[in-house]
PAKOL-202297 format. One line per field, with one value per residue (C-alpha): residue number from 1; x, y, z. Coordinates in nm, 2 decimals, padded with zeros to 4 digits. Each point is the difference from the previous one (the first is absolute). Example, Ala and Ser with C-alpha at 12.3 -4.5 7.8 and 13.67 -1.06 7.14 Angstrom:
pos	1	2
c1	01.23	00.14
c2	-00.45	00.34
c3	00.78	-00.07
# end
This chain:
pos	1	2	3	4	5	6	7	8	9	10	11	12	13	14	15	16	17	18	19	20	21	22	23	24	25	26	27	28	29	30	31	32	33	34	35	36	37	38	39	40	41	42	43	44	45	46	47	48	49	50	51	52	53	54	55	56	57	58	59	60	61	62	63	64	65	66	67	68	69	70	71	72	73	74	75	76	77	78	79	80	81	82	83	84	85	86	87	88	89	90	91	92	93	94	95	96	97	98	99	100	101	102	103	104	105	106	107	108	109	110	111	112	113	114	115	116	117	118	119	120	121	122	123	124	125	126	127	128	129	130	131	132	133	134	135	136	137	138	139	140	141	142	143	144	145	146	147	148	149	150	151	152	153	154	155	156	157	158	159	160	161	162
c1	13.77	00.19	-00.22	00.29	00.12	-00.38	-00.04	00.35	-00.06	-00.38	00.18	00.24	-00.30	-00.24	00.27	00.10	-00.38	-00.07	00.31	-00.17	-00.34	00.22	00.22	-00.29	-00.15	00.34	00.10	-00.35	00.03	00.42	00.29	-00.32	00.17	-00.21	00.19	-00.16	00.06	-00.38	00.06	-00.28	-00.04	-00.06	-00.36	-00.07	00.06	00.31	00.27	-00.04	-00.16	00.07	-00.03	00.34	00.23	00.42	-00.10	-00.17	00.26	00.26	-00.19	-00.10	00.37	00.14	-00.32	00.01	00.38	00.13	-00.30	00.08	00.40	-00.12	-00.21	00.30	-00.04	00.30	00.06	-00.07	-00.33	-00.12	00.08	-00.15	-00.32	-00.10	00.08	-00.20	-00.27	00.03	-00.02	-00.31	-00.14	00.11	-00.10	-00.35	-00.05	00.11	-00.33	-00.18	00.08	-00.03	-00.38	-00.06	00.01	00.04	00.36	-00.07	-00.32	-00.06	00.02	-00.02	00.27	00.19	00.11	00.14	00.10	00.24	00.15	00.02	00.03	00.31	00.21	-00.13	00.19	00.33	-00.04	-00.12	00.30	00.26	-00.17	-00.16	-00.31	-00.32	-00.27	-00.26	00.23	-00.06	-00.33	-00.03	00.19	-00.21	-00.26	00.06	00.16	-00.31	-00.20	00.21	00.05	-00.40	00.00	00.28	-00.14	-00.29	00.14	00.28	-00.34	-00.11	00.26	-00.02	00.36	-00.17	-00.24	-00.22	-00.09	00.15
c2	-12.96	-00.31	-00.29	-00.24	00.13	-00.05	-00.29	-00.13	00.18	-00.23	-00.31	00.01	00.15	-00.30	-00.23	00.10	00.00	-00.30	-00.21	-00.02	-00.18	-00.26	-00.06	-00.05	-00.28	-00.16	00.00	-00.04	-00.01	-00.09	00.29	00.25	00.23	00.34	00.30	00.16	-00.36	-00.03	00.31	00.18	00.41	00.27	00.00	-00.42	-00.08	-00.14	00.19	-00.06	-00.36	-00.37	00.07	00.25	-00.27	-00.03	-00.27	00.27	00.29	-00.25	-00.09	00.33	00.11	-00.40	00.02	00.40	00.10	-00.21	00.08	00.39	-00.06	-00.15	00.28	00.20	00.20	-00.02	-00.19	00.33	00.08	-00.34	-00.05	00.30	-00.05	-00.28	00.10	00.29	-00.22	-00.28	00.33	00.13	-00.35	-00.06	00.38	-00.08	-00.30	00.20	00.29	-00.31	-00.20	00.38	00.03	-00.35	-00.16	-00.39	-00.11	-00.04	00.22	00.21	00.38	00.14	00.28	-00.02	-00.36	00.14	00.36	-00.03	-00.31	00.19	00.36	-00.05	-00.13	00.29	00.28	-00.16	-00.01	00.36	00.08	-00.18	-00.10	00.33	-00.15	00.25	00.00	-00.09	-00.28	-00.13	00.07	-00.19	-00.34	00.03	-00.02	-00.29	-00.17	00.02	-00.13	-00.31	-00.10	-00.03	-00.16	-00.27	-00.03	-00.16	-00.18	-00.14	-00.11	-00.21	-00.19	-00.06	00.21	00.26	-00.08	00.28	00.20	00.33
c3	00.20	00.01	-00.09	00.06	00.37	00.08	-00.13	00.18	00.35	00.02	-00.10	00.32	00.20	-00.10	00.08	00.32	00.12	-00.19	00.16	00.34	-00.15	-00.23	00.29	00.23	-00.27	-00.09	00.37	00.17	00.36	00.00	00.10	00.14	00.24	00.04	-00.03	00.32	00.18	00.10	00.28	00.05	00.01	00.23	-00.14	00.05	-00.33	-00.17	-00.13	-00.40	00.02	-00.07	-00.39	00.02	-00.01	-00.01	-00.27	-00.24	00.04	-00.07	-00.34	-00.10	-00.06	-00.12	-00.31	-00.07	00.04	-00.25	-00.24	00.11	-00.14	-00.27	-00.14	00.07	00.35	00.22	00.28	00.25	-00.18	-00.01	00.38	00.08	-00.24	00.17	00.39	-00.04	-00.15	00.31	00.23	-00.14	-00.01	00.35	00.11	-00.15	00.20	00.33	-00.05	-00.11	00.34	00.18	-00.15	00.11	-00.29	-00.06	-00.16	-00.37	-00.05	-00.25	00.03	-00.38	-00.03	00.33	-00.14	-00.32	00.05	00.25	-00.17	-00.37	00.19	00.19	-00.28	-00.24	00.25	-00.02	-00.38	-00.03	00.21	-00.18	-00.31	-00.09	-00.03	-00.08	00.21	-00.36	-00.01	00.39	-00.01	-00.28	00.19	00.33	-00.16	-00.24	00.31	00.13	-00.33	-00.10	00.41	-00.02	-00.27	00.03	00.36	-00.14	-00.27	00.28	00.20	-00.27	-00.05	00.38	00.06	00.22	00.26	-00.06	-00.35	00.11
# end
């Protein structure tokens, strides 16, 4: 098991989810463009939701692609780290919107799985990364997002401690 790649692979997954929150309190309310440009579904509700915005894609890759060259990745598995991480985050918020739930809420697993999850088959494919081993980053994803979610709401970052 490498302790290292672990370690380097929830780096640039905590950065890329965490750039949307930090840009939404550096930014506030300035360069807010929703990704599904407020248009509404089949089912009545939007497509992904105000929160999905160009703003926090664009900072996901500007704070964890440079952090991911710096621990060493290349370009192509950085790029591709994080897009598969903004897709499960954005694919997330889609069965979220589809089960009618409010933009921003919390839905413990489907907010952290897919994020973690979809990343971890590209590595497995070209990484060789064992299954022990992704097991092992889902589900510390999920343990240090909790828990920096509610230390990022007490130092008024996050709006809500989850």
């Amino acid at each position: 098991m490498n302790i290292d790649f672990i370690r380097d692979v929830l780096i640039i997954l905590g950065l890329a989810n965490g750039a949307p929150i930090l840009a939404a309190r550096v930014f506030s309310n300035r360069f807010v463009q929703p990704i599904d440009g407020g248009r509404i579904a089949f089912d009545g509700h939007p497509w992904l939701g105000s929160s999905k915005t160009w703003r926090g894609l664009l900072c996901a890759y500007v704070l964890a692609l440079p952090v991911a060259l710096w621990l060493g990745f290349s370009a192509m598995m950085s790029f591709n780290m994080i897009s598969l991480s903004m897709c499960g985050d954005l694919g997330s918020s889609f069965i979220k919107r589809r089960l009618g739930m409010a933009s921003s809420s919390r839905a413990f697993a489907l907010d952290q799985i897919p994020e973690a999850g979809l990343p971890l088959v590209y590595l497995w494919w070209i990484a060789s990364l064992s299954i022990l081993e992704g097991i092992l980053i889902v589900t510390l994803f999920i343990f240090v997002e909790i828990v920096l979610s509610k230390i990022l709401f007490h130092l008024h970052i996050r709006k809500r401690p989850y």
